[in-house]
C-alpha positions, 0 to 999 in steps of 0.5 A: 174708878168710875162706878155707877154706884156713886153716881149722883145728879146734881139739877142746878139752875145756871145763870145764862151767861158766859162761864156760868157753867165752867164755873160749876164745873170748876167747883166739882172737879176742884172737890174730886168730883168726876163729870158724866152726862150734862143735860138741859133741862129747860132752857129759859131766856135769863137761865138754864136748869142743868143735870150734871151726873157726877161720879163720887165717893160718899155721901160727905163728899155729896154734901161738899159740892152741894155746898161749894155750888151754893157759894157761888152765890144763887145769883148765878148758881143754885142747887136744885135738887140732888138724886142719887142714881141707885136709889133713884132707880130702886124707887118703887121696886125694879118688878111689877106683875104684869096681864100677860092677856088684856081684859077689855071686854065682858067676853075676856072676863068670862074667860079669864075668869068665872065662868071660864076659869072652872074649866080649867080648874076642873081639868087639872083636879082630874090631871093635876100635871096640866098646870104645868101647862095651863098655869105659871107653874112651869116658869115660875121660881121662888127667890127665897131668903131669911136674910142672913147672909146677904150679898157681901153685907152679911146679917142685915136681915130679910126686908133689908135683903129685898133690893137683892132679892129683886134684883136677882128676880129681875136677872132670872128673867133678863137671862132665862125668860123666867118669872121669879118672885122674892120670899122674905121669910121672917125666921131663921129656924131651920124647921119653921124655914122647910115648913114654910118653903114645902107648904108654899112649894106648889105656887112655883116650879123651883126653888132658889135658895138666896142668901141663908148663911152656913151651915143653915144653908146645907140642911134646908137645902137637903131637907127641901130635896128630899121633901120636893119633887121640884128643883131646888137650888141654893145659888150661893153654894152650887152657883158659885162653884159651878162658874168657878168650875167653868173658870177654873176649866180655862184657866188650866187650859191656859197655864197647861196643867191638868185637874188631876195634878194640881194642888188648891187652896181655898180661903173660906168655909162657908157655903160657897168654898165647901160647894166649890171644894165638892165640885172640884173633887168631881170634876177630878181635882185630888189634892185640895186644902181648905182654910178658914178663920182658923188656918188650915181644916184637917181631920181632928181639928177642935177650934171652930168646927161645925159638921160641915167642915168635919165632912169636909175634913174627911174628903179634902187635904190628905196630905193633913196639912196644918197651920195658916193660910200662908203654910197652905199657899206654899207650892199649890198651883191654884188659889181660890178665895170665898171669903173676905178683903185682904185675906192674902198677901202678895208675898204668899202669892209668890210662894205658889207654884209656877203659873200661879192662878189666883180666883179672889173672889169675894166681893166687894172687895177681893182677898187680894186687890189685882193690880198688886199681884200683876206679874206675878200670878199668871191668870187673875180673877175676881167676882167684880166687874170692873176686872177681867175674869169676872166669876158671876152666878148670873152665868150659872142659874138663869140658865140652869133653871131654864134648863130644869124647867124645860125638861121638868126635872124632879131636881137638880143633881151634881150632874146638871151643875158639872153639865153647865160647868162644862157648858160656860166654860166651852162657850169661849173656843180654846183658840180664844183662850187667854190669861184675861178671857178664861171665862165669858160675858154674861151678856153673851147670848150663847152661854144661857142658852148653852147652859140651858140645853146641856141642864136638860140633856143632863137632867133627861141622861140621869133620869130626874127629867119628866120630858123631853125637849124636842 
């Protein structure tokens, strides 16, 4: 599998001669280097300096090539340099702040700037709404994290977090034309987090939450709603759920099953599966069981609980069901993964019901690999993006947050989440449906400005919305 993760440049200054460069491609492909891109760089008249982009495995594998290059001997070969893509691009940060008007002259700055600026400033101490206006408030959002949690590597610490968080800035503006910027915050009090989020609140129009572990995560979450009259959002509970949601929505459309009669099981109790289970109850769904490490949540349950999974307890498995994830899988129509590689097995994948859905969701690597349940279940989908079905956040927020932005939501409720569900989902037209298409690209245009719309209708029918968009 070709990733772009593993993609390393190799700069080698090749002898001008005849099988020079089939020689170095020899020697890469015999160490399981797999070839990409090949560029002069400069050409000379006794040699020629050479990128060769090439897909590798690790960094062991790196050094292989590095060497057997070498050998060749540097009359003909010889190792210039070897830039790993990813690092390469991460060099310096992925954003930067940027003058949205230029200053070059005196009369810019008297405007930009004293005395022009106490105009404004004045205006909104006298109307403080006008910097919704007339400041970045209105489009700008806080990504926020301890670092946790933080994208499948886990407790690795803010700072370490900071690629995540830069990233997921740069996808609210590529998506939702939104300005966000990354808070590292260097506490895992649940106090000193909801302090320090209330008192740096004014700067932004909305908060999302990024990468705060369970079952932290719900309290600070709760806590800053209450305490904010902004949108607040922690994306690893209500994003994922929405999309999945939005997925699972297809999925029945094309195996011909309905919410309300089928039976789920999820793998994970963290935030993301006990977000996922609370939207599917919403959406309809009545028979759900959710599992952790400990097998199967149910009410009286003493092993491995926390308050959060006692209310799950009380809202989810009816039916009390108890054991392992194997007993729960037993019969259900649908399986929904948020926790970890290999948690499941293509056996207990046969034991499901007929046209078995299966959402293996975690990343980066899924509670079941694909491949190993083809024809088996009917619909697969994963959270990468090398697969079919891929079940992305960046389908959900980019969008969402546009849309609370734009109507001046005071929050976002279980409404705006069901309204971008549904949004995402009916982006695919039902005559398009398909066991590998139940969910679209996030490079489809139509779907964050379809989510974006159906948030603000959403936000202005439950009354959190402070505008109308005309």
């Amino acid at each position: 599998m070709k990733l772009a993760e593993n993609l390393v440049t190799f700069r080698l200054r090749l002898k001008n001669a005849p099988g020079t460069l089939g020689k170095a491609l020899t020697t890469i492909g015999k160490l399981g280097g797999s070839m990409g891109n090949i560029q002069i760089v400069k050409a000379e008249r006794e040699f020629k300096i050479r990128d060769l982009a090439v897909y590798v495995s690790n960094a062991e594998q790196v050094k292989e090539i590095m060497d057997a290059l070498s050998a060749i001997g540097k009359d003909f070969v010889e190792v210039i340099g070897v830039k790993d893509k990813v690092f390469e691009l991460h060099e310096k940060g992925k954003i930067y702040l940027s003058n949205r008007i230029g200053i070059t002259t005196f009369e810019d700055l008297s405007r930009v700037y004293t005395p022009g600026v106490a105009k404004v400033c004045k205006a909104i101490q006298e109307r403080p709404e006008l910097a919704m206006k007339y400041t970045i408030i209105k489009n700008t959002v806080a990504v926020v994290t301890d670092g946790t949690a933080i994208l499948g590597l886990g407790d690795i610490g803010p700072v370490a977090g900071m690629p995540v968080m830069e990233g997921k800035a740069m996808l609210f503006k590529a998506f939702g034309d939104i300005d966000a910027f990354p808070i590292l915050l260097n506490t895992r009090n649940v106090d000193e987090i909801v302090k320090t989020v209330v008192n740096i609140a004014p700067t932004f129009g909305g908060i999302n939450l990024e990468d705060i572990s369970a079952p932290r995560c719900f309290e600070i979450e709760k806590r800053l709603k209450t305490a904010l009259n902004i949108p607040v959002f922690h994306d690893d509970q209500h994003g994922t759920s929405v999309v999945c949601l939005a997925g699972l929505i297809n999925a029945l459309k094309v195996v011909g099953k309905k919410i309300e009669n089928i039976s789920v099981v999820i793998s994970g109790a963290g935030a993301a599966g006990i977000s996922i289970a609370q939207i599917l109850l919403s959406a309809g769904a009545r028979n759900i069981v959710v599992c952790d490490t400990n097998g199967i949540i149910y009410k009286g349950r003493k092993t491995n609980m926390n308050p959060a999974k006692d209310a799950l307890a009380q809202i989810t498995n009816s039916n009390n069901e108890k054991g392992t994830i194997a007993d729960a899988m037993e019969g259900k129509d649908v399986f929904i993964g948020v926790s970890g590689p290999h948690v499941i097995t293509r056996d207990m994948v046969k034991t499901m019901s007929r046209d078995p859905i299966v959402f293996a969701m975690a990343n980066p690597n899924p509670e079941i690999e694909p491949d190993s349940i083809d024809g088996i279940a009917r619909i697969i989908a994963t959270g990468r993006s090398d697969y079919h079905n891929q079940i992305n956040n960046v389908l959900c927020f980019p969008g969402l947050f546009r849309g609370a932005l734009d109507s001046g939501a005071t929050t976002i409720n279980e409404e705006m989440n069901m309204a971008a569900a549904y949004a995402i989902a009916n982006v695919i037209e039902e005559e398009h449906l398909s066991e590998d298409y139940i969910i679209p690209s996030v490079f489809n245009e139509k779907v964050h400005k379809e989510v974006s719309r159906a948030v603000a209708d959403a936000a202005l029918k439950s009354g959190v919305a402070t505008r109308q968009i005309l």
